[in-house]
C-alpha positions as CSV (number, residue, x, y, z in Angstrom):
1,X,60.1,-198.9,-103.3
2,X,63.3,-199.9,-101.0
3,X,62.9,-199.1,-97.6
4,X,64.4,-195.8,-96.6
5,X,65.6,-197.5,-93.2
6,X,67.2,-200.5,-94.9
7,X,69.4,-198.2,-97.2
8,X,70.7,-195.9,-94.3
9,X,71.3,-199.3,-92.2
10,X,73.7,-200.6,-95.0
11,X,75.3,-197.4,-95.6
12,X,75.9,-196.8,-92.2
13,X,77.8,-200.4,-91.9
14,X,80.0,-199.7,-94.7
15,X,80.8,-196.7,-93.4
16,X,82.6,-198.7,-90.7
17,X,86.0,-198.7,-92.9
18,X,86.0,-195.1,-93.1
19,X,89.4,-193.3,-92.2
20,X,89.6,-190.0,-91.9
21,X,93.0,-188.5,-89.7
22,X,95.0,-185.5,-89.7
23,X,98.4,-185.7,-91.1
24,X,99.4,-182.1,-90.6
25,X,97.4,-178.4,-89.6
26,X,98.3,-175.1,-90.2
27,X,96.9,-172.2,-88.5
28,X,96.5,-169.5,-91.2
29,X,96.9,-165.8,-91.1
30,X,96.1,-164.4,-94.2
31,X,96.7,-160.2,-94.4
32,X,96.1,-158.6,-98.2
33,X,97.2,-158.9,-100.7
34,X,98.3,-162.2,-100.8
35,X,97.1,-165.7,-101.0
36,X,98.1,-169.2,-100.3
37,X,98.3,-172.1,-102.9
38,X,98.6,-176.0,-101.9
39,X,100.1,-178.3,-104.2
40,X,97.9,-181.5,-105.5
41,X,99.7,-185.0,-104.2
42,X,97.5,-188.1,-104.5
43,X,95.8,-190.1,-101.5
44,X,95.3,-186.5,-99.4
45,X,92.6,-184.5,-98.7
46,X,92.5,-181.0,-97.7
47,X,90.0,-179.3,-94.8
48,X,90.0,-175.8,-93.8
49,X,88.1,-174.0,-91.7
50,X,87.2,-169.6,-91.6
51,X,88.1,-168.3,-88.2
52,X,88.1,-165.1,-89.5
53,X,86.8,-164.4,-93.0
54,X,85.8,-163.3,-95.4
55,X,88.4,-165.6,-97.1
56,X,88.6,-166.8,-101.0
57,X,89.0,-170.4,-102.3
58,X,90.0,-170.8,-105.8
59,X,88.7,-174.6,-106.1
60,X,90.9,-177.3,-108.3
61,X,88.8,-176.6,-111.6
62,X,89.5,-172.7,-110.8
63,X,86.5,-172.0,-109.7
64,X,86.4,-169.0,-107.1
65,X,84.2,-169.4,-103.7
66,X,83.4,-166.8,-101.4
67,X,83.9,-168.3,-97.6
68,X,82.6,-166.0,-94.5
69,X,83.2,-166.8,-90.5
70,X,82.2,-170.4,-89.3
71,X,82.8,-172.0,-93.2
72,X,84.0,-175.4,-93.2
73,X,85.0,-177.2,-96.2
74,X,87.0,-180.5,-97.2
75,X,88.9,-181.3,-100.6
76,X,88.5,-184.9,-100.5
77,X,90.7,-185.6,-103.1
78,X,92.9,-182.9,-102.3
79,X,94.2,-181.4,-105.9
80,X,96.0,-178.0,-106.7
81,X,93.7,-174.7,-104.8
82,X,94.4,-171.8,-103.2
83,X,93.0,-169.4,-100.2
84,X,93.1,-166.0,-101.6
85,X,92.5,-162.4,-99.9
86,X,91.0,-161.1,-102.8
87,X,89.3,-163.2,-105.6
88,X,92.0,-162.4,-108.5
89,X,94.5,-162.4,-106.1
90,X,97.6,-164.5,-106.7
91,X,99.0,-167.2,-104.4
92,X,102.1,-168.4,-103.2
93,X,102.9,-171.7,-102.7
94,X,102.1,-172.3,-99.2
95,X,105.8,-173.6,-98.6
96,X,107.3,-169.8,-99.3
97,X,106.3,-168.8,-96.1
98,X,108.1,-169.5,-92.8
99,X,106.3,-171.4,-90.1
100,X,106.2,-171.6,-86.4
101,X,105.8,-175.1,-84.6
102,X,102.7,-174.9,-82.1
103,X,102.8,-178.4,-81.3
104,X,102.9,-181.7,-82.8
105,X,101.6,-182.1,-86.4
106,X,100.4,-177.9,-85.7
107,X,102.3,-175.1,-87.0
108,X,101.4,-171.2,-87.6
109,X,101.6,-169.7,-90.7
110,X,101.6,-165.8,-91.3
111,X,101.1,-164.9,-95.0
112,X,101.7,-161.2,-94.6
113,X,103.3,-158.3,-96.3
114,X,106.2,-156.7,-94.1
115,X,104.6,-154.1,-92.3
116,X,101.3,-155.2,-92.8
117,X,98.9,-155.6,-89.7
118,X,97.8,-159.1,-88.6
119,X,93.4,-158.3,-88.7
120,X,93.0,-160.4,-92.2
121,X,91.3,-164.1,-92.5
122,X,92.5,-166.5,-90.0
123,X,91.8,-169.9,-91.1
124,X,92.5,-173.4,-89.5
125,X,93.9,-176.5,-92.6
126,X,94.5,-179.7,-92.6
127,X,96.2,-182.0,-94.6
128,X,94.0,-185.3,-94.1
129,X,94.5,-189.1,-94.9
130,X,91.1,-189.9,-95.8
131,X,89.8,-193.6,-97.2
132,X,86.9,-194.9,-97.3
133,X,87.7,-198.6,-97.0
134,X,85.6,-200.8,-99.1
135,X,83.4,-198.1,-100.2
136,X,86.9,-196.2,-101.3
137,X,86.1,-196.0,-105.2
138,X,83.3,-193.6,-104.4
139,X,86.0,-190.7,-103.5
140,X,86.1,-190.4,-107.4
141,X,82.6,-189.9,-107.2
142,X,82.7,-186.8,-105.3
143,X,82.4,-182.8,-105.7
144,X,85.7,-181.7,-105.6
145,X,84.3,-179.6,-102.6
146,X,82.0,-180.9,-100.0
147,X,80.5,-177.8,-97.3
148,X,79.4,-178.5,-94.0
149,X,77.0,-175.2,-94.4
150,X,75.0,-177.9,-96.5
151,X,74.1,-180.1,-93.7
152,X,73.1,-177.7,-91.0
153,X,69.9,-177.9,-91.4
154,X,70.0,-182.0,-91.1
155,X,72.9,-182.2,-88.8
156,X,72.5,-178.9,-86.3
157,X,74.7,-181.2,-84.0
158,X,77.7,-180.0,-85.6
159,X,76.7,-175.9,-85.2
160,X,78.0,-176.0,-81.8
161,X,82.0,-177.7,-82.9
162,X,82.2,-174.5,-85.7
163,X,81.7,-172.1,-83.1
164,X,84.4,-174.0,-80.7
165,X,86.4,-174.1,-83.9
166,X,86.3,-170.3,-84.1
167,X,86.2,-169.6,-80.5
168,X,90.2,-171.7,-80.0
169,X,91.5,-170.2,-83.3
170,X,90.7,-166.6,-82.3
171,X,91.5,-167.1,-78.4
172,X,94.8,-169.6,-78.9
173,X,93.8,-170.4,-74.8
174,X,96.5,-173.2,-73.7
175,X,96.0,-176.0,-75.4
176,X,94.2,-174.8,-78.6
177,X,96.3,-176.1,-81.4
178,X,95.7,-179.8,-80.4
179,X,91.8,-179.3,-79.9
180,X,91.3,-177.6,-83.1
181,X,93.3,-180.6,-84.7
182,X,90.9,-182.8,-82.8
183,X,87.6,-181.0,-84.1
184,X,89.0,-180.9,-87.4
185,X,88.8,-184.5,-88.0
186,X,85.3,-184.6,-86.6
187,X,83.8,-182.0,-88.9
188,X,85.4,-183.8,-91.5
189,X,83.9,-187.0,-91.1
190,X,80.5,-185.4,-90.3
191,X,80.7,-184.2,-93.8
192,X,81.8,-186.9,-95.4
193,X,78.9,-189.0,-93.6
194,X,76.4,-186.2,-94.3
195,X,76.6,-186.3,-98.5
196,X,76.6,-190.3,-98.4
197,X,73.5,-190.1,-96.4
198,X,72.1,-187.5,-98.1
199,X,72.4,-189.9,-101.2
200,X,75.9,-189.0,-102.6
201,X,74.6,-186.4,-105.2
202,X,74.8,-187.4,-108.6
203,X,76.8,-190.8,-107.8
204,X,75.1,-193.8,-109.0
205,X,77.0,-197.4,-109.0
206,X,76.6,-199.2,-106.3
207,X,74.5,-196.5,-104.3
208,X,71.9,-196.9,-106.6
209,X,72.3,-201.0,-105.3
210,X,72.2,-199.9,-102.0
211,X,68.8,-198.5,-102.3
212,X,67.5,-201.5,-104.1
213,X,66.6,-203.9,-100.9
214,X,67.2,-207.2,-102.3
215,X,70.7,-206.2,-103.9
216,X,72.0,-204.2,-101.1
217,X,72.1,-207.4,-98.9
218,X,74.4,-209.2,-101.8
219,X,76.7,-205.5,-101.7
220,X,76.6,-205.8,-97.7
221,X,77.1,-209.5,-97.4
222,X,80.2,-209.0,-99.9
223,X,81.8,-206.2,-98.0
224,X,81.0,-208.2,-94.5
225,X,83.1,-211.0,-95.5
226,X,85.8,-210.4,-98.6
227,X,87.7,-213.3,-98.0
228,X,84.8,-216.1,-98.9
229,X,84.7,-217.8,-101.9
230,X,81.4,-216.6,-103.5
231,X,79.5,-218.0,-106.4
232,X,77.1,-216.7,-108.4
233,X,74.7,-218.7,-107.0
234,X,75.5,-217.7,-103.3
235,X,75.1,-214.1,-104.3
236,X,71.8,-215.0,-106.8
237,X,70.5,-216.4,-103.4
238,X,71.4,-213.6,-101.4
239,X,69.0,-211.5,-103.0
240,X,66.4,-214.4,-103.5
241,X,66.5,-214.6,-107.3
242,X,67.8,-216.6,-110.2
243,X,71.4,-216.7,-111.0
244,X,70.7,-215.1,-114.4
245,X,68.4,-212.6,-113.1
246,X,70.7,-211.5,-110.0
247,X,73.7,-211.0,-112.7
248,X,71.6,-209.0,-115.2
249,X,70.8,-207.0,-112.0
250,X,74.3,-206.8,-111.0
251,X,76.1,-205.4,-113.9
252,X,73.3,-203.3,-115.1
253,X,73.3,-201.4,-111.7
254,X,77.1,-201.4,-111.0
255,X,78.9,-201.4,-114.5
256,X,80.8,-204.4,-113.5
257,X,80.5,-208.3,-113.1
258,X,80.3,-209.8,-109.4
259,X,83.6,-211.3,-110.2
260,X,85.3,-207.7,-111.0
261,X,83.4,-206.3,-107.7
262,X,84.9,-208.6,-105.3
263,X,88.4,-208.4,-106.8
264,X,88.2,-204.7,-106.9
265,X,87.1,-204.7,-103.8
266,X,89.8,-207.2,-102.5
267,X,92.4,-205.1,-104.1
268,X,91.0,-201.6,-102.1
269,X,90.9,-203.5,-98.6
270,X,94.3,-204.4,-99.7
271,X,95.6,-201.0,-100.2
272,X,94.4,-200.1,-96.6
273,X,95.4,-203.0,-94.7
274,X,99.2,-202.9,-96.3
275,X,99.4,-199.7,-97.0
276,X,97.8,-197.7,-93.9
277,X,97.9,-200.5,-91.7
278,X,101.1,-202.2,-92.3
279,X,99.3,-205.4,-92.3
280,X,102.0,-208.4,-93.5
281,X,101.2,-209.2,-97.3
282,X,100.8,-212.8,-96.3
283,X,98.5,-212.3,-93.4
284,X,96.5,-210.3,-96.2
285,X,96.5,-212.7,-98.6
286,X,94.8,-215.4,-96.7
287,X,92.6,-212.9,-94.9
288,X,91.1,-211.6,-98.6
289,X,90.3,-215.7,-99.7
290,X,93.8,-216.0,-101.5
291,X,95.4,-219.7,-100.9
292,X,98.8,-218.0,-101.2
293,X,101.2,-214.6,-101.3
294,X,102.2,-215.2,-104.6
295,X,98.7,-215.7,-106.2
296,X,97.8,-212.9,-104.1
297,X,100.3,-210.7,-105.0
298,X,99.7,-211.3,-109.1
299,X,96.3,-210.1,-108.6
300,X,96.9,-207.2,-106.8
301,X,99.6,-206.1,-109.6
302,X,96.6,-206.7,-112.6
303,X,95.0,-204.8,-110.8
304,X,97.4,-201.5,-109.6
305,X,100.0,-202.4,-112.0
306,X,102.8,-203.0,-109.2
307,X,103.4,-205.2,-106.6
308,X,101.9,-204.9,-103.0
309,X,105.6,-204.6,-101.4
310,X,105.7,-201.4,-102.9
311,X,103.0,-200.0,-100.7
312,X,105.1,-200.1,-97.8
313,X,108.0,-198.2,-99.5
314,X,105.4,-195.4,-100.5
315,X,103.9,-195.1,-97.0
316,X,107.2,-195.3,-94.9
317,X,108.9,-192.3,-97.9
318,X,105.3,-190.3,-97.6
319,X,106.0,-190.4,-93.8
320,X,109.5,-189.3,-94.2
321,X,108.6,-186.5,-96.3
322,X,105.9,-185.3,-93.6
323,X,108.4,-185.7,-90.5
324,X,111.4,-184.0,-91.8
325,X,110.1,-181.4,-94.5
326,X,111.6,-178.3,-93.1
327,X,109.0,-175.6,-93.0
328,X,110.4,-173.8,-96.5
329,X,112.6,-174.5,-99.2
330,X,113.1,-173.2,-102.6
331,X,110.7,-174.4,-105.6
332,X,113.1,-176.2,-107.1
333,X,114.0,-178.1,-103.7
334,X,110.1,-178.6,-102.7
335,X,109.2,-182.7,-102.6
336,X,105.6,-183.5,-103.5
337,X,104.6,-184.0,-100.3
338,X,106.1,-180.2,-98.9
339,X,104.2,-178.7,-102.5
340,X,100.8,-180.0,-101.0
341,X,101.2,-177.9,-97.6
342,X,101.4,-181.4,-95.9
């Protein structure tokens, strides 16, 4: 049996390239009978949090969840869902309504009838960029809604940020907007932390490595230091076995050759350090083992199917979208970015 320790020592260092930030927030007041709907755009996760509830979320597959005061949940891959008032109530997309600027990257929303009184839900959402570095591919792996309510019992650290979460929404004392942002991305990491130490669910792969002692040091080792030239026979001694035995091993646990791990993995860091970071391709290159831009850049588009310079112009037109999306336009005028609520 691996040791218990040993697995939560090399999940916790991998979780060292997780990124979690708020793009944009929206304060939510949500009177019946109406509902809110955010759009699905790729690379984004969603969080919200119940001020005020009882409020309803109709998930991306369509399933309907019933959320009460002090309910946190994140979206980590985002995807079409809507806040409802009612369960079979219908949504409007969350760009129909008008907004009010509370301060940067926060802005008030009132979904309400005319005439209606505002003593609905009151929620707190956030539009979230949210990788996971080298452990990235395991966002596919995911519910497509994680709770914090889950982790309470483990984790009763995070009680006390819900009910300061509730206490700023409901209060909107000076200063509240920004500090709700802040405990936003917290709570949001704690739950992303919590389900990949609680053993990622149902997600096998390299998890299932991690928990194998001898093979999580060759997944560790590989994600400490991308950029080295490994061999099979570095990697086979790694784990202390034969080079036949430690690729048997390999494939059988992750689905893929060492080869394909390190390049997928190269290619994910790459993403991150070009795309998020704004890295120079070159200076990526040579930091990921590659003897040039050009060899580097060939992989990277077998891999993604277009060329790393392209990053950059996706990143600097997302950021665009975010900055100068006015806060409503027409359905036919909406970008992707605006559909999502960002």
């Amino acid at each position: 049996m691996p040791k218990p320790e040993l697995a939560s020592d090399l999940v916790s260092e991998l979780l060292l390239g997780m990124r979690l930030r708020g793009i944009a927030y929206r304060r939510i007041q949500l009177s019946p009978p109406l509902g809110v709907e955010f759009g699905k755009v790729e690379g984004w996760a969603q969080f919200h949090f119940v001020a005020r509830g009882p409020v309803y979320l109709r998930s991306p597959s369509g399933s309907i969840h019933t959320l009460s005061t002090g309910d946190a949940l994140l979206l980590p891959r985002g995807g079409s869902h809507a806040l409802l008032s009612a369960p079979d109530q219908p949504a409007q997309d969350i760009t129909a309504f008008e907004s009010a600027k509370l301060c940067e990257a926060v802005s008030a929303i009132r979904a309400c009838p005319q005439g209606c009184i505002l003593d609905g839900a009151l929620t707190f959402s956030g539009c979230m960029e949210f990788d996971l570095g080298s452990m990235h591919a395991l966002v596919a792996l995911m519910p497509e809604v994680l709770y914090v309510g889950t982790l309470l019992e483990r984790h009763p650290e995070i009680l006390p940020m819900l009910e300061a979460m509730e206490r700023e929404a409901r209060t909107e004392r000076a200063g509240f907007a920004a500090i709700l942002a802040r405990l936003a991305d917290v709570v949001s990491a704690f739950i992303v932390r919590g389900w990949v130490e609680c053993g990622c669910g149902d997600a096998t792969g390299w998890i299932e490595a991690l928990r194998d002692p001898r093979l999580g040091r060759v997944i560790a080792a590989l994600h400490r230091d991308p950029g080295r030239h490994w061999t099979v026979a570095e990697l086979a001694a790694e784990m202390g076995s034969s080079r036949s035995v430690f690729a048997e091993r390999f494939l059988a646990v992750t689905g893929m050759t060492p080869h394909r791990y390190m390049t997928e993995l190269r290619m994910r860091l790459a993403v991150q350090w070009i795309g998020r970071e704004r890295q120079p391709i070159e200076s990526v290159a040579y930091r990921l083992g590659y003897g040039s831009a050009a060899a580097f850049s060939r992989a990277f588009k077998r891999i993604h199917g277009y060329p790393p310079g392209t990053l950059r112009q996706q990143r600097e037109a997302s950021a665009d979208e975010i900055s100068n999306a006015p806060a409503s336009r027409s359905p036919d005028e909406r970008s992707p970015v605006a559909a999502a609520g960002h």
